[in-house]
C-alpha positions as CSV (number, residue, x, y, z in Angstrom):
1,X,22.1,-4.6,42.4
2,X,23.4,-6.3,39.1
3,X,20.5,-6.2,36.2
4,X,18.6,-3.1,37.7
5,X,21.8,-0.9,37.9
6,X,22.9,-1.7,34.5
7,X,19.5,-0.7,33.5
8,X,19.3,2.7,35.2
9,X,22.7,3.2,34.0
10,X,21.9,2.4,30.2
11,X,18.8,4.8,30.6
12,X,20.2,7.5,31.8
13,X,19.5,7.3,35.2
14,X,23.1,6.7,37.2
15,X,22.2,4.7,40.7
16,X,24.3,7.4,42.2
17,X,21.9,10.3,41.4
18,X,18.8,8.5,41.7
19,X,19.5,8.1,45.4
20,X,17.3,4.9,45.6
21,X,14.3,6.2,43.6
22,X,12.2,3.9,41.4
23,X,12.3,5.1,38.2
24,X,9.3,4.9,36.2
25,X,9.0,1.8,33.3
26,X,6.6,2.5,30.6
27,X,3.8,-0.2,31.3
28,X,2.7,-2.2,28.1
29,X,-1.3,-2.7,27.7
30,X,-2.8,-4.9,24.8
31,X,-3.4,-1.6,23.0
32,X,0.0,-0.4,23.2
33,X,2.6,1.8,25.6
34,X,0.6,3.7,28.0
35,X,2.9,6.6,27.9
36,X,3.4,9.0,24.7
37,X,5.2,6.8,21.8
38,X,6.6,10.6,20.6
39,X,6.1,11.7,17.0
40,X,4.8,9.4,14.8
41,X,7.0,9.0,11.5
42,X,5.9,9.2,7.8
43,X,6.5,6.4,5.8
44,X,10.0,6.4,4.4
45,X,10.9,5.5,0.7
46,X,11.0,2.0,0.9
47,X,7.6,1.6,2.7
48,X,6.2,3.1,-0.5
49,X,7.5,1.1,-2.4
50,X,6.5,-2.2,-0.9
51,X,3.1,-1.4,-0.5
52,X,3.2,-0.2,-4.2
53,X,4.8,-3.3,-5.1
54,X,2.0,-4.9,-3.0
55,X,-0.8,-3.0,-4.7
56,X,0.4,-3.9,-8.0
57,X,0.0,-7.7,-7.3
58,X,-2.9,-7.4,-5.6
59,X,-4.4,-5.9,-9.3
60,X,-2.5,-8.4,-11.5
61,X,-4.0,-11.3,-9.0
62,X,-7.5,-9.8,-9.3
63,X,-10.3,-11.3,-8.6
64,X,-8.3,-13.9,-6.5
65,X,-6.5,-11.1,-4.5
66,X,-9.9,-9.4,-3.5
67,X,-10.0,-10.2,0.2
68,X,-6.6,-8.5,0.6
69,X,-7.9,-5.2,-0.5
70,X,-8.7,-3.6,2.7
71,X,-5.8,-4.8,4.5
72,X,-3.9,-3.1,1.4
73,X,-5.8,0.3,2.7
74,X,-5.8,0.0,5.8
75,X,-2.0,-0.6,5.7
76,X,-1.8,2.8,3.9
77,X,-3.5,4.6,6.8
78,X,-1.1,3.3,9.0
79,X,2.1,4.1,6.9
80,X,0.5,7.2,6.7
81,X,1.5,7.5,3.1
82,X,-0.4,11.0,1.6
83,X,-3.5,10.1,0.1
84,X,-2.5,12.3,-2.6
85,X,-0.1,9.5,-3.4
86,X,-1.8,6.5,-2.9
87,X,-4.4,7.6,-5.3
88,X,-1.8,8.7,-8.4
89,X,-0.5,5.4,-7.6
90,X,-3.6,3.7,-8.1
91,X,-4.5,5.6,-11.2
92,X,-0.8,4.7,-12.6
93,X,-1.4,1.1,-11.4
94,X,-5.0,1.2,-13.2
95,X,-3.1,2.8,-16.8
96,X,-0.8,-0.8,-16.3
97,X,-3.0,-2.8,-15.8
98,X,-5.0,-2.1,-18.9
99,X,-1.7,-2.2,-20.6
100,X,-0.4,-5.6,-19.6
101,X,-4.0,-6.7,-20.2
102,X,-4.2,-5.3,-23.9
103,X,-0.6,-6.0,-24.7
104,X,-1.6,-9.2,-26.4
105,X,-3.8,-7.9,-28.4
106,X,-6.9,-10.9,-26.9
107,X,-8.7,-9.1,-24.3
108,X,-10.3,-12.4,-22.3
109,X,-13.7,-12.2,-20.5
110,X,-11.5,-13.3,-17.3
111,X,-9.4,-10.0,-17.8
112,X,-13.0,-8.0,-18.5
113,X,-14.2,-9.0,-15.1
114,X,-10.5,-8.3,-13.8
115,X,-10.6,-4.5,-15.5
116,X,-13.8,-4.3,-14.1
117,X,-13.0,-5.1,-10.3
118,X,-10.1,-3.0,-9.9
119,X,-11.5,-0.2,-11.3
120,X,-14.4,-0.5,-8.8
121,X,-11.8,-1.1,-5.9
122,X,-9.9,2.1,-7.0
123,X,-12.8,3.9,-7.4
124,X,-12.4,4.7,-10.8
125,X,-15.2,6.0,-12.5
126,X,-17.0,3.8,-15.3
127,X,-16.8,6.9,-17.8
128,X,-13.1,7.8,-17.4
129,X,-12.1,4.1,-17.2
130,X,-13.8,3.1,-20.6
131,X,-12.1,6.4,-22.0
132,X,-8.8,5.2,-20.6
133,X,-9.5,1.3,-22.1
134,X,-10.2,3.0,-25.6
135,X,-7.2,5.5,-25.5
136,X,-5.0,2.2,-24.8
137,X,-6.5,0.1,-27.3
138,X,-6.1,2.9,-30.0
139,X,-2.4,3.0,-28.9
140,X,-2.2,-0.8,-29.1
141,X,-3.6,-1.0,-32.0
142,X,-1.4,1.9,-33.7
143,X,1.7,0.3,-32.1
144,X,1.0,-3.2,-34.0
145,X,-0.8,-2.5,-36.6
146,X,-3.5,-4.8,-35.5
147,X,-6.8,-4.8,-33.7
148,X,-7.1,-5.4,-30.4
149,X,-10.3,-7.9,-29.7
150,X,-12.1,-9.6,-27.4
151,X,-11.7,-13.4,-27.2
């Protein structure tokens, strides 16, 4: 029978033993395999780390990058990364950000309203992120030996 055989054959199911018995084809609908997928697997190393590379330039691209922010978490849920991680990521990420941005010492009105949005999309609350701004600028300031202002 050519194409059928061959299929049977590379599934397992030698013509031989099958004694002319249809065997059953997983039927795909719009919303997926009808039959059980198996186990679903946890994101590996390198999905992390793209969608940490991808949550880092959503930040830097802020406000810009806002309308990519739920695809960002929705693409978590479906990695399944631990939401354990994706929130110490988003803290770290937050820390960075207020680095880079203070790192010149000018802090812009642009990168005020940036500051401002991602902690609002991370969730970060206004007391601990203007504790986390000051701790920075303190450091920044120590580090050059000159104030950090506002341009």
């Amino acid at each position: 029978m050519g194409f059928l055989d061959t299929l049977r054959r590379t599934l397992g199911a030698d013509s031989s033993t099958t004694s002319g018995a249809a065997v059953p084809l997983a039927v795909v609908a719009p919303e997926g395999l009808t039959e059980d997928a198996g186990p679903t697997v946890p994101a590996g190393q390198y999905d992390r780390a793209q969608w940490h590379k991808k949550l880092k330039r959503i930040l830097d691209e802020l406000p810009g990058s806002r309308l990519e922010w739920d695809a960002l978490i929705y693409e978590a849920r479906a990695l399944e990364l631990d939401p354990e991680w994706v929130a110490q990521a988003q803290r770290e990420e937050f820390l960075l950000l207020v680095r880079r941005i203070v790192a010149d010492r000018v802090v812009t009105e642009s990168e005020h309203r940036k500051l401002d949005l991602a902690r609002e999309l991370l969730g970060v609350p206004e007391a601990e992120a203007e504790a986390t701004l000051h701790a920075i600028v303190a450091e920044a300031e120590s580090f050059f030996g000159k104030p950090v202002r506002d341009a």
